[in-house]
C-alpha positions in Angstrom: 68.2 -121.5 -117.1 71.1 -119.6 -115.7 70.6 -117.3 -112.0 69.7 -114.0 -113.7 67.3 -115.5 -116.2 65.2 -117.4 -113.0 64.9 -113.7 -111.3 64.2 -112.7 -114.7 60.8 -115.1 -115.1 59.9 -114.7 -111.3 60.2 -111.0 -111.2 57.5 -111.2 -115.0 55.5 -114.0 -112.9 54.7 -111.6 -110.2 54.7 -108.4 -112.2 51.7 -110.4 -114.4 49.6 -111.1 -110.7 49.3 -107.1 -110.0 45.7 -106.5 -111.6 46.6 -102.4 -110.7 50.0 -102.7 -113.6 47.4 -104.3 -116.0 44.3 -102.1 -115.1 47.2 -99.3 -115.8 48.7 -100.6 -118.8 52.2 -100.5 -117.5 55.0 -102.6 -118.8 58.1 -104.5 -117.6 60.5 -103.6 -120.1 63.8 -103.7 -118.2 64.8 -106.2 -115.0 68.2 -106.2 -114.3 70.3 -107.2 -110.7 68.6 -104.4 -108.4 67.2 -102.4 -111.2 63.6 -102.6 -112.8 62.2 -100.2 -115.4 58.5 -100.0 -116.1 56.8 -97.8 -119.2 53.4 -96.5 -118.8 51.9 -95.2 -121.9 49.8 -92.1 -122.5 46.3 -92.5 -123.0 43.4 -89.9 -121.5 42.3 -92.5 -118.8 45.7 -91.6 -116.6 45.6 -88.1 -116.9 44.2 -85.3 -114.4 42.2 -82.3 -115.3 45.1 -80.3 -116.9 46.0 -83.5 -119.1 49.4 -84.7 -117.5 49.8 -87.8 -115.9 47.7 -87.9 -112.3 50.4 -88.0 -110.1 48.7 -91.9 -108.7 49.7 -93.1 -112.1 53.3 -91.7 -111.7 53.6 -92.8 -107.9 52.2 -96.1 -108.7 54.5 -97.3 -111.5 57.7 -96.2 -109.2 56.3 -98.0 -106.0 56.1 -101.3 -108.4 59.5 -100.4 -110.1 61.4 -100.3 -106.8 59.9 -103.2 -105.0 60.5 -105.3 -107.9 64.4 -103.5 -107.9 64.4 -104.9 -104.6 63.0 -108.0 -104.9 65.6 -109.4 -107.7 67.5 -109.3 -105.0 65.4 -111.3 -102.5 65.4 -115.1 -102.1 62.8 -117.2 -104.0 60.8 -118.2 -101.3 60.4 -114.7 -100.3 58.1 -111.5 -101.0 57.8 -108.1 -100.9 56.1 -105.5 -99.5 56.3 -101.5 -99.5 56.7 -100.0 -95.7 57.2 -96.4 -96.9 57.6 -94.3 -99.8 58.1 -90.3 -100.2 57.9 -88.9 -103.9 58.8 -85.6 -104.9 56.6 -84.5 -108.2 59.5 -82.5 -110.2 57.2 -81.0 -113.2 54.3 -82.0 -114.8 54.4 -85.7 -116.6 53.5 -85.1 -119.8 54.9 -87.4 -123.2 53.8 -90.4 -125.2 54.9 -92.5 -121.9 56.2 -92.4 -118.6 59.5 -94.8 -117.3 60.1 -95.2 -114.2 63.0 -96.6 -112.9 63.4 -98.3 -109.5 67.1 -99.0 -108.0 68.3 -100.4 -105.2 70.5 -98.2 -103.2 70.7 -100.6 -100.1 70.3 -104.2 -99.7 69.2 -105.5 -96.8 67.9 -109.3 -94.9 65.1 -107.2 -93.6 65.0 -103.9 -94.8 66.1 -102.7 -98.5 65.8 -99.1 -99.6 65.5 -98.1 -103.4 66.0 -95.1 -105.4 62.3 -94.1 -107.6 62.8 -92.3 -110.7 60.1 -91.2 -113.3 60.9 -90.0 -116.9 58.3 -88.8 -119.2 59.5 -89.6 -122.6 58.2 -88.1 -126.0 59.2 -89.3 -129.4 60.5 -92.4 -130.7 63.4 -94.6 -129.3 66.5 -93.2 -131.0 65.1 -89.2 -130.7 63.3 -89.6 -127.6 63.2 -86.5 -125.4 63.6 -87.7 -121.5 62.5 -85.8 -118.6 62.8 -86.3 -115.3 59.2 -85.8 -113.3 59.3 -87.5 -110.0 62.4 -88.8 -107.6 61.6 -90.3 -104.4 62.9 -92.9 -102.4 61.5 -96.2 -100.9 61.6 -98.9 -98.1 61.1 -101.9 -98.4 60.6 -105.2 -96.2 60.7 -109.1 -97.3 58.7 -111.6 -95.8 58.7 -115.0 -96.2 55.9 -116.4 -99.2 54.3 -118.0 -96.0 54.0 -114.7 -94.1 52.7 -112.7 -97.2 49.2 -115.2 -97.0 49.4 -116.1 -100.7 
């Protein structure tokens, strides 16, 4: 198993421990070197009163898209843990599924800070229509797997 594919199967190890991604229905789809992409599709459970996405759904899936966008980059004995994260709701999420999209901007030992993006997407793969509903950035800290009490 080559470097990337290890990240690859620790980042899916982890992401398959967060009972709040499968309560959701959110999905890896996409981990790359300091990028992670997670789909949330629609379905009336995540919605609020006006039938878009609730804004927890939206804010939740880009908190676990950039912390895993940061944690690629993080040693294997190693976790992760939000400090802070602002997100700026752009228009109402509405589509067959949201995306978000977590990058890092800047590495850090310590600290690493990541770029949140959310897309709702409607339609199929090769007609989708993207739109960009919530930007925000992130903080984020590692400790060491004995620190984090798991």
């Amino acid at each position: 198993m080559d470097r990337m594919q290890a990240i690859q199967a620790r980042i899916r190890k982890s992401f398959e421990r967060q009972g709040l991604m499968a309560h959701l229905g959110a999905q890896l789809t996409e981990v790359a070197e300091g990028r992670v992409h997670i789909v949330l599709p629609s379905r009336p459970e995540l919605t609020q009163q006006h039938g878009y996405f609730h804004a927890g759904a939206t804010s939740s899936i880009a908190d676990s898209a950039g912390g895993y966008a940061a944690y690629t980059l993080f040693p294997e004995d190693t976790e992760v843990l939000t400090v802070e994260y602002k997100i700026n709701l752009l228009a109402p999420a509405v589509g067959d599924h949201l995306e978000a999209v977590g990058t890092v901007l800047k590495p850090g030992r310590t600290l690493t800070v990541c770029q949140l993006e959310v897309f709702a997407v409607q339609g199929d793969r090769q007609g989708d229509r993207r739109k960009l509903v919530a930007n925000g950035q992130q903080t984020l800290i590692r400790v060491d797997s004995a620190a984090s009490g798991r």
